[in-house]
C-alpha positions in Angstrom: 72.1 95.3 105.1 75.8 96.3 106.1 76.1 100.0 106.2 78.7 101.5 104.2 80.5 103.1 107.5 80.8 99.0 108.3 83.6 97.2 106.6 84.2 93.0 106.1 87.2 90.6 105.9 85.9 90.1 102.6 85.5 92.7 101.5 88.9 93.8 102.7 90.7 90.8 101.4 88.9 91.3 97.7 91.0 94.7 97.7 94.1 93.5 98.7 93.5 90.6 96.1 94.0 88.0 99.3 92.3 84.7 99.1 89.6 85.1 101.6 90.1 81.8 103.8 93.4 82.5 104.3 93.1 86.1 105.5 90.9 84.9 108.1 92.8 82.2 109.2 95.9 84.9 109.8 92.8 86.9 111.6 92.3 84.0 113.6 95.9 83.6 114.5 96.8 87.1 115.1 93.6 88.9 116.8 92.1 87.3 119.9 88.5 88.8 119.2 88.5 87.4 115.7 87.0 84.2 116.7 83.1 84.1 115.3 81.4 84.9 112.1 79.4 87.5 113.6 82.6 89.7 114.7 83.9 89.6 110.5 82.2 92.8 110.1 83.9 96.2 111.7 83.5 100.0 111.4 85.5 101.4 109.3 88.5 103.4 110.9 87.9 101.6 114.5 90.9 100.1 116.5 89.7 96.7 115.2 89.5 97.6 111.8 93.2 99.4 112.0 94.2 95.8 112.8 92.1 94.6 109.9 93.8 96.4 107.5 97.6 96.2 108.9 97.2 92.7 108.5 96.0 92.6 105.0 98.8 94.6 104.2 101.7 92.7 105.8 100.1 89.7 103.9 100.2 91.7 100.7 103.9 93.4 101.5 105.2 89.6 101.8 103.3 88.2 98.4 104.8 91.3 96.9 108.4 90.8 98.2 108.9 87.8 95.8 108.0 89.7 92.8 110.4 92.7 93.5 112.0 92.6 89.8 112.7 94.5 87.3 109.9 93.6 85.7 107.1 94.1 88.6 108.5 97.3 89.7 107.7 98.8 86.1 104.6 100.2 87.5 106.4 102.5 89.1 107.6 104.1 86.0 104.6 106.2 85.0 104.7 109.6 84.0 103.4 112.1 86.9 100.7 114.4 86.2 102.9 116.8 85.0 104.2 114.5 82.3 107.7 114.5 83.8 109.3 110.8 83.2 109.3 109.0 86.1 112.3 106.4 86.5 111.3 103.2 88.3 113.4 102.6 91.7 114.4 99.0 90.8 116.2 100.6 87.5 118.8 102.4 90.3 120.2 99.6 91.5 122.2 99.4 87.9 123.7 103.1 88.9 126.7 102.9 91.1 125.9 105.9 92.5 122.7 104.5 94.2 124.3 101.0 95.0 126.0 99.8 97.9 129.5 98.6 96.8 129.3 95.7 98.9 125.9 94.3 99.0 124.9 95.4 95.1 121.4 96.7 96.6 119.5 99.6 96.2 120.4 102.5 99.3 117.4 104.2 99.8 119.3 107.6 100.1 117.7 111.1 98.9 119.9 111.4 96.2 118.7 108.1 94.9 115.0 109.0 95.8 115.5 111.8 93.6 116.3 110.1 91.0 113.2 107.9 90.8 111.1 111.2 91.1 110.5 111.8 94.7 110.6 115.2 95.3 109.3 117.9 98.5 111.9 116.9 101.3 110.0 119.4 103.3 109.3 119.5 107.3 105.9 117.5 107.5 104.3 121.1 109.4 105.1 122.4 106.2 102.9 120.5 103.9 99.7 122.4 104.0 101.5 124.9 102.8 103.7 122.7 99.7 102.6 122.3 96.1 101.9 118.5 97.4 99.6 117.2 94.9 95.8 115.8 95.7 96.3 113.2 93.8 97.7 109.5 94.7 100.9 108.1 95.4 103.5 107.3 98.1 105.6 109.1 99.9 108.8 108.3 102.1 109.5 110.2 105.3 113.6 110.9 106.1 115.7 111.3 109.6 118.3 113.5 109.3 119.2 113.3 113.1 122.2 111.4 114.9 122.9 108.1 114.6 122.3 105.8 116.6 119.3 107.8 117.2 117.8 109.1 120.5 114.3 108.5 121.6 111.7 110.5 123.7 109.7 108.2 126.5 106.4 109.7 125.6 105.1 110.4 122.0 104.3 113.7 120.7 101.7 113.0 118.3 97.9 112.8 119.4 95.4 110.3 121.3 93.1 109.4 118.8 90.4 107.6 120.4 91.8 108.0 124.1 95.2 105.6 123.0 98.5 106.6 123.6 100.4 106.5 121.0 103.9 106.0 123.0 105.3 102.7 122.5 108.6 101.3 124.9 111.9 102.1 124.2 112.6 98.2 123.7 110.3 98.7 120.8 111.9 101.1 119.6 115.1 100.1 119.7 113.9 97.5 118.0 112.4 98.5 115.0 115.1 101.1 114.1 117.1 100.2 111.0 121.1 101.5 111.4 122.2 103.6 108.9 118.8 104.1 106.7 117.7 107.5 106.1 114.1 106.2 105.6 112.2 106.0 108.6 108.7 105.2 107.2 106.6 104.2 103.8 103.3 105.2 103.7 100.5 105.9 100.4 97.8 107.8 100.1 94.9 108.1 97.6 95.0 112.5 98.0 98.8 113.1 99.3 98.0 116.2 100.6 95.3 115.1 102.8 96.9 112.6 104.2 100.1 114.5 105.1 98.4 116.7 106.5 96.7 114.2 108.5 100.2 113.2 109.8 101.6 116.3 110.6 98.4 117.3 112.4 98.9 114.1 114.5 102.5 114.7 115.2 101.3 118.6 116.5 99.2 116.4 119.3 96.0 116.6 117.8 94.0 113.2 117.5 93.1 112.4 114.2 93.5 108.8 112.7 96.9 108.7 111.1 97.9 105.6 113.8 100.3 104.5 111.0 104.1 105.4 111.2 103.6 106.8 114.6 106.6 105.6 116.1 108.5 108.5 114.1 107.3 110.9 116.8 109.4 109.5 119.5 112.6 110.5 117.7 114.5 112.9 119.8 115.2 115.2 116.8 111.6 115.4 115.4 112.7 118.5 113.6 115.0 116.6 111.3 112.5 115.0 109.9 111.5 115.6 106.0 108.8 114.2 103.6 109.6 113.3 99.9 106.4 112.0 98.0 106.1 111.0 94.6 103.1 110.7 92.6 101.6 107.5 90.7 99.4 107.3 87.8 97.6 104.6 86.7 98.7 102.2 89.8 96.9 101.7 92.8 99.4 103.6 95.7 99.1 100.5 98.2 100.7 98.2 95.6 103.1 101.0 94.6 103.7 101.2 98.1 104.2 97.0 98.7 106.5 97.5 96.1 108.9 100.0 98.0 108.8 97.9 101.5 110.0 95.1 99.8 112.5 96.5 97.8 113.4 98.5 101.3 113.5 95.1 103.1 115.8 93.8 100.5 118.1 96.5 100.9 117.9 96.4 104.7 116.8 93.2 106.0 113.8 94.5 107.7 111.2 97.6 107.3 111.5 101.1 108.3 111.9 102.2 111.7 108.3 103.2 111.9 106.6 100.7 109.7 105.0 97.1 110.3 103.9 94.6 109.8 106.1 93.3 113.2 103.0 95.1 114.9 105.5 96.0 117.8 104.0 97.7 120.9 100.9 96.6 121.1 
């Protein structure tokens, strides 16, 4: 019997409603140890499984990029627990306000965050001290700091499990997206918790919030705010596939600090 601190391709691929062959034939291509049947079961929350999961994202962030319509992106237009209206993000692009004059595409700007019900834009130290709800939903993390931007060589977030979370500054270089506020995309099933996972890990300590690491390496760490917005009724990882792609759209890439490019390893 598989213990319920183990975790399978499967299983994985059932959540991410992935067909399973094909998510292990991208295992196959993309992991080296992913080779036998007896290695398609992992611990939950190892290195492995990290890679596990990153994966079945990026598969479901690129399924998810074709649908990025009006129509798909409704499900981001719930009320929030409050029962304030909640205007979905795709519905900005017909504001010019939120559009780019010469590409027509959404700017993923504060202002126009705002408007689609994104709301904190606090210091990530100061979330455990917020009104950031418990409940689910995504959240966007901004860069307020000179542009181009400066890096650090080493990272200032923590080692979880002895690894270095630094990456090279060809990576980084890399990665960063010119002229986006938005640095990284995450979601969370308790917001709170998982903020203040990530400000805990930027503050050095080791806890397992690998994700959107690279923002530590920013030389202005300080300018650095979250925004997060709530979402009923929708599961936050399609909620969130449904930002990356509009994001890539927009951008022509991910944020700064997301995958699925898997840079630096």
């Amino acid at each position: 019997m598989i213990s319920a601190k183990m975790d399978t391709a499967k299983a994985i691929a059932k959540r991410h409603d992935l067909n399973v062959k094909i998510y292990r034939q991208k295992l196959r291509e993309r992991i080296a140890w992913y080779r036998k049947p007896q290695d398609w079961t992992r611990p939950s929350h190892s290195d492995d499984w990290d890679d596990m999961i990153a994966i079945a994202e990026a598969m479901s962030i690129a399924r998810t990029k074709a649908q990025a319509t009006p129509e798909v992106s409704q499900a981001l237009g719930h009320r929030s627990e409050t029962g304030a209206p909640q205007r979905p993000i795709v519905e900005l692009a017909r504001q010019k306000s939120a559009v780019n004059d010469q590409s027509g595409k959404l700017e993923f700007s504060r202002s126009a965050l705002e408007m689609a019900g994104f709301v904190g834009w606090i210091p990530l130290s100061a979330v455990r001290s917020s009104s950031c709800p418990r409940s689910g939903g995504v959240y966007v993390v901004t860069y307020g700091g000179e542009h181009p931007a400066r890096f650090a060589e080493r990272s200032c977030g923590g080692w979880f499990k002895d690894r270095d979370p630094s990456v090279s500054p060809e990576v980084l270089v890399e990665n960063w997206v010119e002229g986006a506020e938005v640095v990284y995309i995450g979601k969370a099933d308790q917001l709170r918790r998982r903020l203040t996972q990530f400000a805990d890990f930027g503050a050095g300590k080791p806890v397992g919030h690998w994700g959107g690491r690279l923002i530590w390496q920013l030389h202005d760490i300080a300018a650095l705010r979250v925004a997060w917005r709530e979402t009923p009724n929708q599961v936050p990882v399609q909620a969130e596939a449904i930002l990356l792609a509009l994001f890539r759209q927009a951008c022509g890439k991910p944020p700064f600090a997301n995958d699925p490019h898997r840079l630096g390893h």
